[in-house]
C-alpha positions in Angstrom: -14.0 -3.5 -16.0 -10.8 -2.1 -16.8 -7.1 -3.6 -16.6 -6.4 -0.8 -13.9 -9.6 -1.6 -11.8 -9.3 -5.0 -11.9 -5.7 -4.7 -10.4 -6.3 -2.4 -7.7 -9.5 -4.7 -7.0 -7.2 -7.4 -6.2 -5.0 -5.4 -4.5 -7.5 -4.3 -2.2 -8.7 -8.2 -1.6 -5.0 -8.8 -0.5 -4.3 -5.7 1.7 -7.8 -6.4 3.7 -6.9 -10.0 3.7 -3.8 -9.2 5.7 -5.6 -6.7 7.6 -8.0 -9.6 9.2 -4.7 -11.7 9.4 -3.2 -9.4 11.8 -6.0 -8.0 13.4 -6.0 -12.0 14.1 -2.8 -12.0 15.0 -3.3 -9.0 17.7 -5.9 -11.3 19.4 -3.7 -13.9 20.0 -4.5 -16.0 17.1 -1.9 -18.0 15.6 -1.8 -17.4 11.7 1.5 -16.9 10.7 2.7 -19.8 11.5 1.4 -20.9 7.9 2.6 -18.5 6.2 6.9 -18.5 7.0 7.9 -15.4 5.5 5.1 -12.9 7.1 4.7 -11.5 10.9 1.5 -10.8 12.2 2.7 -9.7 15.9 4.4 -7.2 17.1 4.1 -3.7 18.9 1.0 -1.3 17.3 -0.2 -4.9 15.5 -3.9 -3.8 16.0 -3.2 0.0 14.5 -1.5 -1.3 11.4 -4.4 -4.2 11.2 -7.2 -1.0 11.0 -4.7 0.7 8.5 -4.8 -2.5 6.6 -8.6 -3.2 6.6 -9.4 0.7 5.6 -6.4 0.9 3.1 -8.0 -2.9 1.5 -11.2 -0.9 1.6 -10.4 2.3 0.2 -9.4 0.2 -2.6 -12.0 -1.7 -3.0 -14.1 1.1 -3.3 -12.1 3.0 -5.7 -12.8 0.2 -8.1 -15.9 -0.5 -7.8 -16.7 3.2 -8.8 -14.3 3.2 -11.7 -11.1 4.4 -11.9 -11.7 7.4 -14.3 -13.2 9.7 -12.1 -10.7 11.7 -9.8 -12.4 11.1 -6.7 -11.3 7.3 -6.7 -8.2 8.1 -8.3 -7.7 9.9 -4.8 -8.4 7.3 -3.2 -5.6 4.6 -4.3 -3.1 7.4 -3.6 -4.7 7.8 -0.2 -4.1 4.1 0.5 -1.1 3.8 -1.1 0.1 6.2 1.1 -1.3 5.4 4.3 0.8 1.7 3.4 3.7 3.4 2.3 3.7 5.3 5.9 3.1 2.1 8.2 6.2 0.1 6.0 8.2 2.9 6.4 7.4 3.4 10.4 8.4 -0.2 10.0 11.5 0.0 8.0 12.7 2.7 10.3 11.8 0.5 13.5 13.9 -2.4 12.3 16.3 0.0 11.4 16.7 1.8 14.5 15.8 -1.4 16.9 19.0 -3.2 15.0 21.7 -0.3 15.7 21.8 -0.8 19.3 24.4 -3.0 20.3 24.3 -5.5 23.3 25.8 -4.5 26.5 29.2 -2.8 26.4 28.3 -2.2 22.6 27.1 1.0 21.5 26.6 0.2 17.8 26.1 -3.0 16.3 28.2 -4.6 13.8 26.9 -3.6 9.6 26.3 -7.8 9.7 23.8 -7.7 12.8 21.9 -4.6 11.2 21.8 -6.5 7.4 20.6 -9.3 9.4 17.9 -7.6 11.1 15.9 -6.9 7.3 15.7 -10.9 7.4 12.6 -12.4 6.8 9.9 -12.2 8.5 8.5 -9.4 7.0 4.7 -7.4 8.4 2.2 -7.6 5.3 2.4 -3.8 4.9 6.3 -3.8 3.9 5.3 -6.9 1.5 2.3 -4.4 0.0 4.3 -1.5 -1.0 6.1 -2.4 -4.3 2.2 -3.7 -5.7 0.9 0.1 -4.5 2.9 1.6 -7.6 0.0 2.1 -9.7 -0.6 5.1 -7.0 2.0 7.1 -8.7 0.0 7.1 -12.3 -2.7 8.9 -10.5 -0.5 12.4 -9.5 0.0 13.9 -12.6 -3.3 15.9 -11.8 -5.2 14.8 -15.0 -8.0 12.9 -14.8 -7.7 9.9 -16.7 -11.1 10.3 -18.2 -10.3 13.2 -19.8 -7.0 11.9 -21.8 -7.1 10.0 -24.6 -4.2 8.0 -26.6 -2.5 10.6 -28.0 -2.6 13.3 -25.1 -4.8 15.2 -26.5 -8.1 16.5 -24.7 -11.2 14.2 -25.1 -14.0 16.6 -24.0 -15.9 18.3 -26.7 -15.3 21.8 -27.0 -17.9 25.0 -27.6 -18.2 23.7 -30.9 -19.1 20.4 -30.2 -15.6 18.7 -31.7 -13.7 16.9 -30.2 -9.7 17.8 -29.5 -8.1 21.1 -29.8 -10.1 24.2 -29.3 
Protein backbone atom coordinates (compact mmCIF):
# COMPACT_ATOMS: atom_id res chain seq x y z
CA UNK A 1 0.00 0.00 0.00
CA UNK A 2 1.20 3.19 -0.86
CA UNK A 3 2.04 6.47 1.33
CA UNK A 4 -0.97 8.18 -0.58
CA UNK A 5 -3.40 5.29 0.07
CA UNK A 6 -2.66 4.74 3.28
CA UNK A 7 -3.40 8.57 4.10
CA UNK A 8 -6.55 8.94 2.41
CA UNK A 9 -7.43 5.38 4.15
CA UNK A 10 -7.21 7.08 7.34
CA UNK A 11 -8.79 9.99 6.27
CA UNK A 12 -11.72 8.20 5.30
CA UNK A 13 -11.84 6.18 8.85
CA UNK A 14 -11.97 9.73 10.39
CA UNK A 15 -14.55 11.54 8.13
CA UNK A 16 -17.05 8.34 8.58
CA UNK A 17 -16.16 8.29 12.12
CA UNK A 18 -17.62 11.83 12.47
CA UNK A 19 -20.24 10.98 10.21
CA UNK A 20 -21.81 8.22 12.84
CA UNK A 21 -20.85 10.95 15.53
CA UNK A 22 -23.27 13.30 14.18
CA UNK A 23 -25.69 11.19 12.64
CA UNK A 24 -25.55 10.33 16.66
CA UNK A 25 -25.81 13.56 17.46
CA UNK A 26 -29.09 14.24 15.20
CA UNK A 27 -30.75 11.44 17.21
CA UNK A 28 -30.43 13.05 20.22
CA UNK A 29 -27.37 11.28 21.45
CA UNK A 30 -25.02 13.13 23.54
CA UNK A 31 -21.47 12.70 22.03
CA UNK A 32 -19.84 15.88 22.00
CA UNK A 33 -19.83 16.47 25.24
CA UNK A 34 -16.44 14.35 25.14
CA UNK A 35 -15.01 15.81 22.71
CA UNK A 36 -14.86 20.01 23.74
CA UNK A 37 -13.82 21.56 20.63
CA UNK A 38 -16.47 19.66 18.07
CA UNK A 39 -20.40 20.20 17.56
CA UNK A 40 -22.50 17.57 16.53
CA UNK A 41 -25.99 19.49 16.58
CA UNK A 42 -27.22 21.92 14.77
CA UNK A 43 -29.73 22.76 11.85
CA UNK A 44 -29.26 20.16 8.60
CA UNK A 45 -27.10 17.80 11.38
CA UNK A 46 -28.53 14.58 9.66
CA UNK A 47 -27.71 16.01 5.87
CA UNK A 48 -24.07 16.78 6.73
CA UNK A 49 -23.96 13.33 8.89
CA UNK A 50 -24.98 11.31 5.22
CA UNK A 51 -22.35 13.74 3.56
CA UNK A 52 -19.91 12.60 6.07
CA UNK A 53 -20.64 8.81 5.99
CA UNK A 54 -20.53 8.79 1.91
CA UNK A 55 -17.57 11.32 1.73
CA UNK A 56 -15.66 8.64 4.65
CA UNK A 57 -16.82 6.02 2.16
CA UNK A 58 -15.87 7.34 -1.09
CA UNK A 59 -12.58 7.32 0.54
CA UNK A 60 -12.33 4.35 1.71
CA UNK A 61 -13.08 2.98 -1.45
CA UNK A 62 -10.63 4.91 -3.39
CA UNK A 63 -8.04 3.25 -1.45
CA UNK A 64 -8.75 0.14 -1.28
CA UNK A 65 -8.72 0.14 -5.23
CA UNK A 66 -5.38 1.94 -5.44
CA UNK A 67 -4.79 5.28 -6.02
CA UNK A 68 -3.13 5.00 -9.48
CA UNK A 69 -6.02 4.50 -11.50
CA UNK A 70 -8.12 7.72 -12.37
CA UNK A 71 -11.27 6.45 -11.44
CA UNK A 72 -10.41 6.56 -7.55
CA UNK A 73 -8.31 9.53 -8.13
CA UNK A 74 -11.94 10.99 -8.86
CA UNK A 75 -13.16 9.96 -6.22
CA UNK A 76 -10.99 11.81 -3.28
CA UNK A 77 -11.70 14.94 -5.36
CA UNK A 78 -15.30 14.07 -5.23
CA UNK A 79 -15.17 13.83 -1.50
CA UNK A 80 -13.03 16.43 -0.94
CA UNK A 81 -15.31 18.43 -2.51
CA UNK A 82 -18.49 17.46 -1.24
CA UNK A 83 -16.58 18.45 2.43
CA UNK A 84 -15.19 21.43 1.16
CA UNK A 85 -19.04 22.48 0.16
CA UNK A 86 -20.71 21.48 3.62
CA UNK A 87 -17.62 23.68 5.70
CA UNK A 88 -18.14 26.33 3.47
CA UNK A 89 -22.16 26.29 3.80
CA UNK A 90 -20.97 26.29 7.29
CA UNK A 91 -18.45 29.02 7.31
CA UNK A 92 -20.91 31.17 5.47
CA UNK A 93 -23.74 30.27 8.17
CA UNK A 94 -21.57 31.40 11.00
CA UNK A 95 -20.75 34.22 9.01
CA UNK A 96 -23.96 35.45 8.04
CA UNK A 97 -25.84 34.22 11.50
CA UNK A 98 -22.97 36.53 13.43
CA UNK A 99 -23.67 39.90 11.37
CA UNK A 100 -27.05 40.47 12.71
CA UNK A 101 -26.96 42.64 15.55
CA UNK A 102 -29.41 42.41 18.56
CA UNK A 103 -32.37 44.57 18.64
CA UNK A 104 -31.91 48.24 17.66
CA UNK A 105 -28.54 46.89 16.04
CA UNK A 106 -28.33 46.36 12.51
CA UNK A 107 -24.82 45.12 12.32
CA UNK A 108 -22.87 43.58 14.90
CA UNK A 109 -19.71 44.85 16.34
CA UNK A 110 -16.16 43.13 14.14
CA UNK A 111 -15.50 41.66 18.02
CA UNK A 112 -19.06 39.75 18.14
CA UNK A 113 -18.53 38.37 14.44
CA UNK A 114 -14.52 37.23 15.36
CA UNK A 115 -16.16 35.80 18.31
CA UNK A 116 -18.61 33.81 16.51
CA UNK A 117 -15.56 31.48 14.54
CA UNK A 118 -14.95 30.35 18.38
CA UNK A 119 -14.67 26.92 19.00
CA UNK A 120 -16.88 24.66 18.69
CA UNK A 121 -16.28 23.77 15.36
CA UNK A 122 -18.85 20.79 13.08
CA UNK A 123 -16.32 17.91 12.11
CA UNK A 124 -16.62 18.89 8.36
CA UNK A 125 -14.80 22.51 8.90
CA UNK A 126 -12.16 20.38 11.08
CA UNK A 127 -11.79 17.87 7.78
CA UNK A 128 -10.99 20.31 5.17
CA UNK A 129 -7.26 21.37 5.64
CA UNK A 130 -6.51 17.07 5.77
CA UNK A 131 -8.63 16.92 2.15
CA UNK A 132 -5.49 18.68 0.45
CA UNK A 133 -4.22 15.72 -1.12
CA UNK A 134 -7.44 16.26 -3.49
CA UNK A 135 -5.66 18.98 -5.25
CA UNK A 136 -2.64 16.50 -6.44
CA UNK A 137 -5.24 14.63 -8.24
CA UNK A 138 -6.46 17.67 -10.92
CA UNK A 139 -3.63 18.02 -13.02
CA UNK A 140 -5.51 15.46 -15.42
CA UNK A 141 -2.61 12.91 -15.40
CA UNK A 142 -3.03 9.80 -14.12
CA UNK A 143 -0.51 9.03 -11.62
CA UNK A 144 0.15 5.63 -13.10
CA UNK A 145 1.26 6.86 -16.06
CA UNK A 146 4.16 9.40 -14.58
CA UNK A 147 7.19 8.45 -13.47
CA UNK A 148 10.03 10.46 -11.42
CA UNK A 149 11.25 12.42 -13.89
CA UNK A 150 7.97 13.41 -15.81
CA UNK A 151 8.46 11.57 -18.42
CA UNK A 152 5.86 9.02 -19.82
CA UNK A 153 6.03 5.40 -18.41
CA UNK A 154 3.91 3.47 -20.99
CA UNK A 155 5.76 1.60 -23.63
CA UNK A 156 5.56 2.95 -26.90
CA UNK A 157 4.96 1.17 -30.59
CA UNK A 158 8.36 0.08 -30.13
CA UNK A 159 8.12 -1.47 -27.07
CA UNK A 160 10.59 1.22 -25.05
CA UNK A 161 9.84 2.87 -22.61
CA UNK A 162 9.84 6.99 -22.50
CA UNK A 163 9.84 9.24 -25.42
CA UNK A 164 8.40 8.22 -28.70
Amino acid sequence: MRRDELYVAILGIAVGLAGVGALGGAFGLEISESIPFVTLTGTYVLWRSIVLLSAGGFYLAAARGGLAARPNQALVVMASAMLWIVAGTDLLGTLLGAIAGGSGVWIAPPGDVAAAFEPPYRPSLLAVPFTAIALRYLDGESADRRTANGQDDEPNADGERGPP
